[in-house]
C-alpha positions as CSV (number, residue, x, y, z in Angstrom):
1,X,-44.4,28.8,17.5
2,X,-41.2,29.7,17.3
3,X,-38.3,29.5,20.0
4,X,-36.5,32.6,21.1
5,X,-32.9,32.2,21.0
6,X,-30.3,34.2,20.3
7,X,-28.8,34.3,16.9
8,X,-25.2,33.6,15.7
9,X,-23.5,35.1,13.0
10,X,-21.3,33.3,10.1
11,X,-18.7,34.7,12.0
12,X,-20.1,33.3,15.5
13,X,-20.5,36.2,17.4
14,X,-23.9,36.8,18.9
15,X,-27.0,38.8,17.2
16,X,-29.5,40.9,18.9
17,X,-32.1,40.1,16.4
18,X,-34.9,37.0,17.2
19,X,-37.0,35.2,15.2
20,X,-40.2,36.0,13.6
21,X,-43.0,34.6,15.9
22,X,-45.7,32.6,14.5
23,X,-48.2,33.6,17.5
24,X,-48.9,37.2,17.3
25,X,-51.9,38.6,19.6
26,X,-53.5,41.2,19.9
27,X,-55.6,43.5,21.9
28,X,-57.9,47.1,20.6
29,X,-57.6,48.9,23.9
30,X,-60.6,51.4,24.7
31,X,-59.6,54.5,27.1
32,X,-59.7,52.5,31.2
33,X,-61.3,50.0,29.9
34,X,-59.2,46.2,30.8
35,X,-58.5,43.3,28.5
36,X,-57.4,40.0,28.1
37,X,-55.3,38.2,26.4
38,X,-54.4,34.1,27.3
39,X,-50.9,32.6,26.2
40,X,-51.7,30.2,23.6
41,X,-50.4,26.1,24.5
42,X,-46.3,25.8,24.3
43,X,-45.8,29.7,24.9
44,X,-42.9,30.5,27.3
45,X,-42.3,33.9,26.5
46,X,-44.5,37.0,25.8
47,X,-43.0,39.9,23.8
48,X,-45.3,43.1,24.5
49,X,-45.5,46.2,22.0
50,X,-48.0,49.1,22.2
51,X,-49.1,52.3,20.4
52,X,-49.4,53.8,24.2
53,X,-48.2,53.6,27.1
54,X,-50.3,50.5,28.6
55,X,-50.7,48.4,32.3
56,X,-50.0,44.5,32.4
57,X,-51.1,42.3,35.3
58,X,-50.7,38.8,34.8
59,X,-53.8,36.1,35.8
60,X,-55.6,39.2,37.4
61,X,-56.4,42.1,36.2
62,X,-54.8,45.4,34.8
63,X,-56.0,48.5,36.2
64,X,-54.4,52.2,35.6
65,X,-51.9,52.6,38.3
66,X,-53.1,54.0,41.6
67,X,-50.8,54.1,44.6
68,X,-50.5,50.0,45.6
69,X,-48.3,48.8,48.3
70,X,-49.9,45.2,48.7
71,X,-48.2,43.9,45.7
72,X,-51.4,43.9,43.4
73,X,-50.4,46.6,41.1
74,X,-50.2,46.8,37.6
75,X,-46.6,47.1,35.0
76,X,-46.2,49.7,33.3
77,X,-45.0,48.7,29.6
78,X,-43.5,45.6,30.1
79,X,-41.2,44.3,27.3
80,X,-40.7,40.3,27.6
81,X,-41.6,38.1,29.8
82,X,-41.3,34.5,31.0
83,X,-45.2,33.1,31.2
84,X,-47.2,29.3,31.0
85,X,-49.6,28.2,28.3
86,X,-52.9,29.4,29.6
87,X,-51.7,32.3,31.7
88,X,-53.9,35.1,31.3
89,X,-52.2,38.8,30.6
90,X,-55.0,41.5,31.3
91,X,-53.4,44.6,30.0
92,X,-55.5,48.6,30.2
93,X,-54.5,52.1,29.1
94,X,-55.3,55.4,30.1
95,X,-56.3,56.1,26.5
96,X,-57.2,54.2,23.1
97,X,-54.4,52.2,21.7
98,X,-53.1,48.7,20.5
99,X,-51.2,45.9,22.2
100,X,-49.9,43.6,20.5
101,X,-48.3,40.1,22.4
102,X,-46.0,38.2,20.0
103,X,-45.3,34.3,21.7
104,X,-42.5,31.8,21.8
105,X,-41.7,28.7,23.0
């Protein structure tokens, strides 16, 4: 796995671009239908991309949003995110679509 960091240039300023991962999974979402995905041993980070707009709960899971004010609700397209190795990441969509979870350390 590899570790994200952020890159410097010959000229040492700062890149916006990180590494390719090694750890790239994945999920074939059906229309309201929750799945999970559990970060591999070593992972630290999860970078989330999706063909649809998609849910993430993380060791619960996902559900298309409803109105929540308990805390137990779902996120809305998340983009990184600092998790533990065996952490589970149920993610749902209101409609067919892939998610894909690329992992660092």
């Amino acid at each position: 796995m590899n570790k994200l960091v952020i890159a410097s240039s010959a000229d040492g300023n700062n890149s916006l671009s990180i590494p390719a991962p090694y750890t790239i999974n994945g999920a074939v979402l059906a229309a309201n239908i929750a799945e999970s995905i559990t970060v591999p041993s070593g992972a630290k980070y999860a970078l989330f991309n999706a063909t649809a707009d998609f849910y993430a709960r993380y060791n619960g899971t996902a559900a298309v949003i409803t109105d929540k004010s308990d805390g137990t609700g779902s996120e809305l397209n998340p983009t990184i995110r600092t998790l533990a190795s065996g952490d589970t990441i149920s993610v749902i969509s209101g409609e067919t679509c892939y998610v894909t979870v690329a992992f660092y350390d």
